[in-house]
Backbone as CSV, one residue per row, in Angstrom:
resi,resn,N_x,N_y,N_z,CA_x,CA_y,CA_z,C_x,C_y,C_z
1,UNK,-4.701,48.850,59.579,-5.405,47.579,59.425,-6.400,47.650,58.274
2,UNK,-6.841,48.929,58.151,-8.148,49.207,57.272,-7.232,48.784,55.395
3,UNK,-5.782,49.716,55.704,-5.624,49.607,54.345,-4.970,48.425,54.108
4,UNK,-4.871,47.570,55.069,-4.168,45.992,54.652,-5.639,45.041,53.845
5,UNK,-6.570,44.942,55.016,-7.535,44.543,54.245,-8.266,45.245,53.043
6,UNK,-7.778,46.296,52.968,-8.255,47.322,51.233,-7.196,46.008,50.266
7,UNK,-6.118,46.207,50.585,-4.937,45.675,49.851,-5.420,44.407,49.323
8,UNK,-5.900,43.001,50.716,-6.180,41.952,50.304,-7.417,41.793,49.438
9,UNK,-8.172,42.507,49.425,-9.848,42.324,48.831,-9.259,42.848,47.570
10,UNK,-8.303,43.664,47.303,-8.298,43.929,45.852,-7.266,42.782,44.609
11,UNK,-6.465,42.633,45.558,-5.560,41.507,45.375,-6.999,40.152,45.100
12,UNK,-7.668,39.918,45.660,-8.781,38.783,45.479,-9.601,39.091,44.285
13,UNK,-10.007,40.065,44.512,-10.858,40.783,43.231,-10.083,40.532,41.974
14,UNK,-8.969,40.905,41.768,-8.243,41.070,40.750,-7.933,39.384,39.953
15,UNK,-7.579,38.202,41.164,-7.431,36.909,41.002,-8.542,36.442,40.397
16,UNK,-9.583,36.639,41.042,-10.918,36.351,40.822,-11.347,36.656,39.355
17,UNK,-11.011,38.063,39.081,-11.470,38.172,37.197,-10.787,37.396,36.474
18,UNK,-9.081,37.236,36.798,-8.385,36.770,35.814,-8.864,35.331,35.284
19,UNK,-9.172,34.619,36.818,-9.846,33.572,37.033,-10.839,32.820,35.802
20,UNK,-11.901,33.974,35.934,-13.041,34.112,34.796,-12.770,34.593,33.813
21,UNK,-11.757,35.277,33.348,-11.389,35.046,31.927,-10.766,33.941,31.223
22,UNK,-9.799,33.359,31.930,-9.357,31.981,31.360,-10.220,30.762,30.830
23,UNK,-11.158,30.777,32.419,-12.486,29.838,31.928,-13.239,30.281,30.928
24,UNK,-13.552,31.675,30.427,-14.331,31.959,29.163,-13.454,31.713,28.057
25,UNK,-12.027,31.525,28.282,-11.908,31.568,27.278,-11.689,30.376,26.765
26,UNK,-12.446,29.520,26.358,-12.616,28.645,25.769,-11.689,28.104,23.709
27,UNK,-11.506,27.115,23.471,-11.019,26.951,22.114,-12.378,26.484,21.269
28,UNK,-12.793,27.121,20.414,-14.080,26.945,20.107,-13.586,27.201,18.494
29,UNK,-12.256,26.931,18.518,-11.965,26.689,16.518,-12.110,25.557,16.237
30,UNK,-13.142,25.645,15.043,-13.003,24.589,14.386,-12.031,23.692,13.072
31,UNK,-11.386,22.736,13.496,-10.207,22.624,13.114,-10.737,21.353,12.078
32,UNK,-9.976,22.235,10.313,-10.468,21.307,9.197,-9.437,20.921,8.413
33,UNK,-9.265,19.438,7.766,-8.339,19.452,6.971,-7.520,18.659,7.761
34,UNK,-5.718,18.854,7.755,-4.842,18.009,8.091,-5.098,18.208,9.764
35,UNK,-5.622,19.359,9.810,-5.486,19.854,11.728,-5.948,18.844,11.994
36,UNK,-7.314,18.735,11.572,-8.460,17.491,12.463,-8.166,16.527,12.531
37,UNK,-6.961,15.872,11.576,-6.714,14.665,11.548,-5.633,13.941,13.121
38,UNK,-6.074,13.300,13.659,-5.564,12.546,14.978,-3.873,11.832,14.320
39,UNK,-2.893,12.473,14.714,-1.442,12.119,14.268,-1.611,10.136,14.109
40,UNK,-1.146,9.322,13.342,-1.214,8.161,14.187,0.250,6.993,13.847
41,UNK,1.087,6.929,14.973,2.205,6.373,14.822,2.316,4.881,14.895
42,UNK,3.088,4.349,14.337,3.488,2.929,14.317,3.841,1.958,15.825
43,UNK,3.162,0.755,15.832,3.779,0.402,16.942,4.877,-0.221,16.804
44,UNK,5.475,-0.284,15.256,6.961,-0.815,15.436,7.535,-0.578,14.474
45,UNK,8.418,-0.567,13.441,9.912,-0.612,12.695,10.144,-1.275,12.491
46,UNK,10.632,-1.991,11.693,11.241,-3.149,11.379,12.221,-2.960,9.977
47,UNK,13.358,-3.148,9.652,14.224,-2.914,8.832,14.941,-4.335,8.559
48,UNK,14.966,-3.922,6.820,15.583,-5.296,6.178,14.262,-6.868,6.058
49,UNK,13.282,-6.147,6.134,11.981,-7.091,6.151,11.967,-7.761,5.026
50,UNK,11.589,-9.036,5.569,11.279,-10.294,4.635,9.788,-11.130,4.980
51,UNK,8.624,-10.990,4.520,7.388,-11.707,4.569,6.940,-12.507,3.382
52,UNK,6.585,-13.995,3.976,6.587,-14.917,3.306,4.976,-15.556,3.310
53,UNK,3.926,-15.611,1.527,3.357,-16.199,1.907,3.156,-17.242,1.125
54,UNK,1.974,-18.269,2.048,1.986,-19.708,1.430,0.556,-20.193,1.148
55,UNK,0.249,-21.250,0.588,-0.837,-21.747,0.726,-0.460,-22.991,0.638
56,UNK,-2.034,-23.868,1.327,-2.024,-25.494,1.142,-2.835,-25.662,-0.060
57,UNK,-2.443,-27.219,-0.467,-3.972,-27.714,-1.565,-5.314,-27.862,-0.810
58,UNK,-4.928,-28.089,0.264,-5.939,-28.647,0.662,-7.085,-28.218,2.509
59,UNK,-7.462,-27.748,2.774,-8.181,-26.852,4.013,-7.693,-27.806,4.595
60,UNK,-7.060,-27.080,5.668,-6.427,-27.813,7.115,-7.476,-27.799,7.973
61,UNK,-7.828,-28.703,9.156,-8.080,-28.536,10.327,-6.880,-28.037,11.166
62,UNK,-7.481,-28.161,12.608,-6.766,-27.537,13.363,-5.274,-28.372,13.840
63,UNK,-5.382,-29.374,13.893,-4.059,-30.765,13.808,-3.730,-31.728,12.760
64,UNK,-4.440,-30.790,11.433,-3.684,-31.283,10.439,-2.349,-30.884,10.224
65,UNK,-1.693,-32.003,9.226,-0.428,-31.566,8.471,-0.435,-31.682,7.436
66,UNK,0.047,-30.555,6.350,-0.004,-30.760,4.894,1.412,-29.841,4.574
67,UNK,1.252,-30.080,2.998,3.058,-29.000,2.651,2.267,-27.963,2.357
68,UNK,3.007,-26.896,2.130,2.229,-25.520,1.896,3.468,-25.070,0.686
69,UNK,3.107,-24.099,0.061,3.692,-23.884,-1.400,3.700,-22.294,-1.147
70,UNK,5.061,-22.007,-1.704,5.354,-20.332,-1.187,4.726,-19.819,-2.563
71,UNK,3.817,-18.718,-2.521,2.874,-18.015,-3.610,3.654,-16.285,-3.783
72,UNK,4.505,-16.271,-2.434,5.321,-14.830,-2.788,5.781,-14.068,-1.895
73,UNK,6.783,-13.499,-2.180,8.087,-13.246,-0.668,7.836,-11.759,-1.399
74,UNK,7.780,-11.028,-0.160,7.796,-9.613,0.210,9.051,-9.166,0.589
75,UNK,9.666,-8.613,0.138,10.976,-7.808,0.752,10.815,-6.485,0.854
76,UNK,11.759,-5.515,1.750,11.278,-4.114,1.600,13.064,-4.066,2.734
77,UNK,13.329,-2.516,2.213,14.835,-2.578,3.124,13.871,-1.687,4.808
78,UNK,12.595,-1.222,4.890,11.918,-1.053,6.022,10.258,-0.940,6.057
79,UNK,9.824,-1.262,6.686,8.251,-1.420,7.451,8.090,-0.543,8.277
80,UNK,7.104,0.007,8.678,6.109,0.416,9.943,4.820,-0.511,9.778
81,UNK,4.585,-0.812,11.140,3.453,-1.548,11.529,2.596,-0.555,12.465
82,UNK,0.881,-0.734,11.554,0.287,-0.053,12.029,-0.930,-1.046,12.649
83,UNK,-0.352,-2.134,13.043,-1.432,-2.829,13.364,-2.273,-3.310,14.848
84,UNK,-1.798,-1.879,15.426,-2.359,-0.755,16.452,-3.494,-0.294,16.004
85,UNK,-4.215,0.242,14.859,-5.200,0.651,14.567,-6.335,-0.049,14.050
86,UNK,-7.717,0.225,14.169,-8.364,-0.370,14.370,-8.636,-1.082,12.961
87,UNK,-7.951,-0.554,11.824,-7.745,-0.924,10.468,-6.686,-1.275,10.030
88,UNK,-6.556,-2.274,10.718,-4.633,-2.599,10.439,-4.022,-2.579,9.456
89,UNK,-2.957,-1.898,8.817,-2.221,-1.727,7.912,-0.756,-2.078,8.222
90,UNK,0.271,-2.291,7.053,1.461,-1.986,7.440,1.978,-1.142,6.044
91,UNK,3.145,-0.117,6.288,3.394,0.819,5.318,5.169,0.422,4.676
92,UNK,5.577,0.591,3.551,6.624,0.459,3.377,6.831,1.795,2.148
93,UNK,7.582,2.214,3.228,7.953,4.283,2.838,9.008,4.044,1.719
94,UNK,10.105,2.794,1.759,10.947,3.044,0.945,10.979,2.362,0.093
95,UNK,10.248,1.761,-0.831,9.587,0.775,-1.240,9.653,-0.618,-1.487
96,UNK,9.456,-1.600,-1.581,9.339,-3.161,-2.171,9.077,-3.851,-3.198
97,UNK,9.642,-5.193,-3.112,9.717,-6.227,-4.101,9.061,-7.206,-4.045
98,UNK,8.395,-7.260,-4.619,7.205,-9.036,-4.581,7.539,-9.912,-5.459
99,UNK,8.216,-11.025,-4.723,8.693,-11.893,-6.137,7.249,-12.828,-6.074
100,UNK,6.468,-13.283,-7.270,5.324,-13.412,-7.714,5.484,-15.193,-8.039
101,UNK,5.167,-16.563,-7.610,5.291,-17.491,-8.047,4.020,-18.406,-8.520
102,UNK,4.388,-19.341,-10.081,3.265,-19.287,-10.624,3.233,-21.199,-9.573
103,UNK,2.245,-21.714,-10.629,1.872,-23.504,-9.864,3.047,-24.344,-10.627
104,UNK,3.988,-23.392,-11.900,5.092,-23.957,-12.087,6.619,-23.774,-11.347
105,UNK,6.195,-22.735,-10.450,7.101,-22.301,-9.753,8.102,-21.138,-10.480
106,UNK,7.569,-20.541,-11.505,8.438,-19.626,-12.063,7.848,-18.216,-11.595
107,UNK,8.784,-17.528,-11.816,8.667,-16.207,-11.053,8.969,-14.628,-11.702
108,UNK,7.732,-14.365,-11.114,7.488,-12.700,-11.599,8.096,-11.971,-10.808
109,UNK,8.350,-10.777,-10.784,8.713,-9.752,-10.416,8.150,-8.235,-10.130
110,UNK,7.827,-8.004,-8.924,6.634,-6.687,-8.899,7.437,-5.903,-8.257
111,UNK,7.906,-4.267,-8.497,8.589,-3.530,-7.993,8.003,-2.460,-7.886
112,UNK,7.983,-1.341,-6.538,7.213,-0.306,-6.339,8.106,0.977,-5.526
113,UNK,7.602,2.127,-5.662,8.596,3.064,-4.429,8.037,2.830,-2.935
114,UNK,6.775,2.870,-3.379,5.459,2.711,-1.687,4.814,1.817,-2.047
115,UNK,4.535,1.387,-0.636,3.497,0.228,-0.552,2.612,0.307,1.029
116,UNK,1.457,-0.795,0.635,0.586,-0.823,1.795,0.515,-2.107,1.498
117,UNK,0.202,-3.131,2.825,-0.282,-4.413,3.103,-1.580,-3.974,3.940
118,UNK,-2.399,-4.238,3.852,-3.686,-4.527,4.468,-4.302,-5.684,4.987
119,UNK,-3.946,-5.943,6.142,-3.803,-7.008,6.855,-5.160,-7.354,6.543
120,UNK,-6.417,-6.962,7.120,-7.726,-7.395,7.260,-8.185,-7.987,5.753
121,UNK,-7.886,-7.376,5.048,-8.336,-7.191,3.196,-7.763,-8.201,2.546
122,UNK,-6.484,-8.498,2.967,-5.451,-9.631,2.010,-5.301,-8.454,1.015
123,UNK,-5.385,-7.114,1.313,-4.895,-6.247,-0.149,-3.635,-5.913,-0.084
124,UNK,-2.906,-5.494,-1.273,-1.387,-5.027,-1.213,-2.021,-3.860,-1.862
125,UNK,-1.433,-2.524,-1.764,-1.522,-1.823,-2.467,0.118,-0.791,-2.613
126,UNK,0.276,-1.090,-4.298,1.813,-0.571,-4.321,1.916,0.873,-5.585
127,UNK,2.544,1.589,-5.138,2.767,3.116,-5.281,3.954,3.559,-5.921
128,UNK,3.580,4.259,-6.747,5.361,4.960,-7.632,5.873,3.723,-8.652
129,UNK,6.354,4.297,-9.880,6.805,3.497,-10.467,7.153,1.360,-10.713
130,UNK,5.579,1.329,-10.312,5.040,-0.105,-10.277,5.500,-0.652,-12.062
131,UNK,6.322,-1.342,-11.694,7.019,-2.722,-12.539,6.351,-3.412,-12.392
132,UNK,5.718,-4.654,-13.557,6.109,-5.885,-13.409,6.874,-6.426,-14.236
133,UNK,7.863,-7.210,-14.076,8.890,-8.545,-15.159,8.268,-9.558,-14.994
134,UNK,7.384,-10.227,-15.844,7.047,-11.521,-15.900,8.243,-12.634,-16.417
135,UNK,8.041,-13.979,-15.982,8.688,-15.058,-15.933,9.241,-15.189,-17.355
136,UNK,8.497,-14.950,-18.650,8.616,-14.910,-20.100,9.385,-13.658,-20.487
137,UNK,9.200,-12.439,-19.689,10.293,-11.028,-20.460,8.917,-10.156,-20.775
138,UNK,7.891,-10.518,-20.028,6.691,-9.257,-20.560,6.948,-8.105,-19.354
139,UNK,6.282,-7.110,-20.045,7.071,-6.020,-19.060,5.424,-4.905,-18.686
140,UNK,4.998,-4.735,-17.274,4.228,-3.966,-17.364,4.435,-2.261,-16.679
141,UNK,4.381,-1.618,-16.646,4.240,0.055,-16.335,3.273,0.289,-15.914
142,UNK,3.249,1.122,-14.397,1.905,2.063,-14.476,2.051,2.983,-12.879
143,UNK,1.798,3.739,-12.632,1.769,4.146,-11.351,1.129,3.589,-10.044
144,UNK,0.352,2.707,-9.770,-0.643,2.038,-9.052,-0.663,0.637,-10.119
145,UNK,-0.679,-0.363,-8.547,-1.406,-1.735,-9.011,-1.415,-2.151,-7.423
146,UNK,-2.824,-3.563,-7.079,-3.116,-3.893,-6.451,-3.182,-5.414,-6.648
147,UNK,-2.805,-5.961,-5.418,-2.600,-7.208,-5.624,-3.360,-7.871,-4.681
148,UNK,-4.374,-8.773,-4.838,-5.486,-9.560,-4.092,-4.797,-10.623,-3.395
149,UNK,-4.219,-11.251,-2.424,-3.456,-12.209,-2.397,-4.802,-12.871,-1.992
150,UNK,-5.870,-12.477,-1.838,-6.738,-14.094,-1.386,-7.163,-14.851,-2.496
151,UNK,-7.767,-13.697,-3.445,-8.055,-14.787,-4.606,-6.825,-14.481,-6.040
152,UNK,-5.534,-14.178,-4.938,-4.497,-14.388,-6.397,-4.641,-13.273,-7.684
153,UNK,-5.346,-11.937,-7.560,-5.539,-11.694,-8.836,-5.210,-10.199,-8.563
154,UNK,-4.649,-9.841,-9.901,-3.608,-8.412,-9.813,-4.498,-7.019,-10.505
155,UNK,-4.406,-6.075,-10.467,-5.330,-4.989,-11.503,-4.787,-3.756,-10.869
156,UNK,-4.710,-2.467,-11.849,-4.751,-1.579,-11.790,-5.658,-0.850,-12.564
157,UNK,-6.348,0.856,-12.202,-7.071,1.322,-12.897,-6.505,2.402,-13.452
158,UNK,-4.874,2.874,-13.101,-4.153,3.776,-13.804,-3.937,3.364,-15.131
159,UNK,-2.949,4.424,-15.659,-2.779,3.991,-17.210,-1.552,3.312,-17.255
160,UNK,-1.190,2.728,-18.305,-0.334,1.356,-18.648,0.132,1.168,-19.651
161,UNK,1.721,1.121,-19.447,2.213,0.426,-20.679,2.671,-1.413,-20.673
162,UNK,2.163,-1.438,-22.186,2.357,-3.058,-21.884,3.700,-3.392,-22.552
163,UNK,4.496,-4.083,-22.532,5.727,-4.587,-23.410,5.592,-5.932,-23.480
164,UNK,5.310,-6.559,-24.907,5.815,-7.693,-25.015,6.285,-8.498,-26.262
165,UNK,7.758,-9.060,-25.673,8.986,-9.265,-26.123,8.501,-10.598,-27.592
166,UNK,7.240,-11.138,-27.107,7.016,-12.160,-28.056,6.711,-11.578,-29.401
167,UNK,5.735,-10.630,-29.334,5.709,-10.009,-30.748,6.137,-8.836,-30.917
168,UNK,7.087,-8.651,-30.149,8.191,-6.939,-29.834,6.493,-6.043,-30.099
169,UNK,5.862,-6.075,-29.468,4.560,-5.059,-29.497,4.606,-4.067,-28.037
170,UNK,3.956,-2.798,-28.469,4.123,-2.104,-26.987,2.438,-1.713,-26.609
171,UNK,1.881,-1.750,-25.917,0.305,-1.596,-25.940,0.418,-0.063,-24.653
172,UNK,-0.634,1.132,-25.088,-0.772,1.755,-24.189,-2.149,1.606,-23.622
173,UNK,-2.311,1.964,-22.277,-3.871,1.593,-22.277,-4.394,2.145,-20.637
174,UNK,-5.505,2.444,-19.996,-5.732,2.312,-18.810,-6.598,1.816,-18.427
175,UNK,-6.818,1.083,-16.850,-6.942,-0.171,-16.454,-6.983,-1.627,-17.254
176,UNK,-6.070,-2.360,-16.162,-5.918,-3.696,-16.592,-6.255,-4.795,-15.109
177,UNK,-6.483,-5.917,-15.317,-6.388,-6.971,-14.482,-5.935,-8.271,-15.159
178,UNK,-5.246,-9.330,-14.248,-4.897,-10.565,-14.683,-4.634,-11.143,-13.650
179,UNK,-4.672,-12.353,-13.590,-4.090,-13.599,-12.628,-3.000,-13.488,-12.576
180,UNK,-2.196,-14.540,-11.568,-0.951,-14.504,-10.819,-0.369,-14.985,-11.542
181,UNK,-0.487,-15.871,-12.461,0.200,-16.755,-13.282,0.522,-15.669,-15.060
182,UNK,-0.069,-14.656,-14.924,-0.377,-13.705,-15.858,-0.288,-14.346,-17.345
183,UNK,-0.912,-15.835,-17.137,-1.830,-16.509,-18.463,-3.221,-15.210,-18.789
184,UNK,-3.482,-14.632,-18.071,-5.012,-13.999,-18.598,-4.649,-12.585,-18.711
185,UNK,-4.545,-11.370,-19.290,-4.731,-9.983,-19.187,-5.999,-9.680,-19.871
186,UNK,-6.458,-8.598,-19.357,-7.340,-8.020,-19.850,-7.370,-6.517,-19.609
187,UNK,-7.316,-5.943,-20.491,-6.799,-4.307,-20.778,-8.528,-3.688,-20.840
188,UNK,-8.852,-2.900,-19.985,-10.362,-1.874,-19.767,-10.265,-0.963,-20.954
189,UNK,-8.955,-0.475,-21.233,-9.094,0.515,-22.194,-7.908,0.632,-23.047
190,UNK,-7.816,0.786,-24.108,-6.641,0.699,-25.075,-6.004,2.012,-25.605
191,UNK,-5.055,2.540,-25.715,-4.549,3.494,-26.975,-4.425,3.697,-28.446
192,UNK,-3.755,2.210,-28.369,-3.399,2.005,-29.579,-2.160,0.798,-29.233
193,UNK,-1.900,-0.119,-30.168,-1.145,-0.976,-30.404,0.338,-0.685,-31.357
194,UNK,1.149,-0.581,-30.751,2.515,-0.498,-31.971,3.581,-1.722,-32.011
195,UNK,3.769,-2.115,-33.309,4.478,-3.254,-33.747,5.737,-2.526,-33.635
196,UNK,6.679,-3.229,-32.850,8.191,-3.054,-32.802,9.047,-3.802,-34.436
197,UNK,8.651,-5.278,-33.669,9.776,-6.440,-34.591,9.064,-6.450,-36.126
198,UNK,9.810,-6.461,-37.139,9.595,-6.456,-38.487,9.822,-8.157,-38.201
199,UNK,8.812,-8.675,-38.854,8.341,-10.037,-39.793,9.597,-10.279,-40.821
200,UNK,10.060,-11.579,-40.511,11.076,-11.704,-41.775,10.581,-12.474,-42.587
201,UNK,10.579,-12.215,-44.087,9.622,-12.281,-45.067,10.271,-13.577,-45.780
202,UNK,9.728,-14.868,-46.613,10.440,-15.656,-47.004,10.374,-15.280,-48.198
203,UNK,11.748,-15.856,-49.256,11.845,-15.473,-50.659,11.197,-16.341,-51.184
């Protein structure tokens, strides 16, 4: 009897330390960089996406009716929606097309590999080999550009090539901004200017 209860008290003893080592052992790394970062997934997918936006002339009330005028269709062949987070975004991994329309109804062309919509902001922000084809044949380049859809107005602060077909000129330069209608550019910083088209000279 003596050595059964020897047996159990040591058997307890033994439970008992293991016990208190687990609880000491605590995770007390501090985790920096990508570790710390909280994973954060989409609450949805969506493939073959088409988003359309519009404006009125004129401020609606709540049971008004007015026409509304399409300002520019979003396509992308997929989306994730992150607008689960407390900063709503949506992401397009494989990238998109913004067809761009002016108050004449003619249309630009904005092409990117990545993109972000920023729901709260009205910001677009588009990534990788950012195109634009304007309505006339002007052609812009640059890695990054951002597009304001509230007050309509486009800019990047990367560097830039400009093409345009009217005076065959090529402009290098970094940061630019302009309106939707891309009547206005304005280039932050220049390279240099090169004349393509030779002037035909009269006899």
């Amino acid at each position: 009897m003596k050595r059964t209860s020897k047996h159990i008290l040591k058997c307890f003893a033994t439970v008992f330390t293991v016990a208190i080592l687990f609880m000491s052992c605590k995770d007390d790394y501090q985790r920096v960089g990508e570790e710390a970062v909280k994973p954060v997934f989409p609450q949805g997918i969506a493939q073959n996406f088409t988003l359309t936006y519009t404006e009125t002339q004129e401020e609606m009330g709540t049971e008004d009716e007015a026409d509304s005028k399409v300002i520019a269709i979003l396509t992308s062949p997929i989306t994730e929606d992150y607008d689960n987070q407390s900063f709503k975004f949506r992401t397009f991994p494989k990238g998109l097309k913004v067809d761009v329309y002016d108050d004449q109804d003619q249309k630009s062309v904005i092409t990117a590999d990545y993109g972000i919509v920023y729901s709260q902001t009205n910001l677009i922000d588009l990534q990788g080999n950012v195109v634009i084809l304007t309505h006339d044949g002007k052609k812009l380049e640059t890695p990054q550009l951002f597009f304001d859809r509230k007050n309509n107005w486009i800019f990047t602060e990367q560097a830039f090539t400009y093409t345009n077909p009217e005076d065959g000129s090529v402009m290098d330069g970094e940061g630019m901004d302009f309106n939707k209608d891309f009547s206005y550019l304005k280039a932050h910083k220049t390279f240099g200017l090169m004349t393509i088209k030779e002037k035909e000279l009269n006899d």
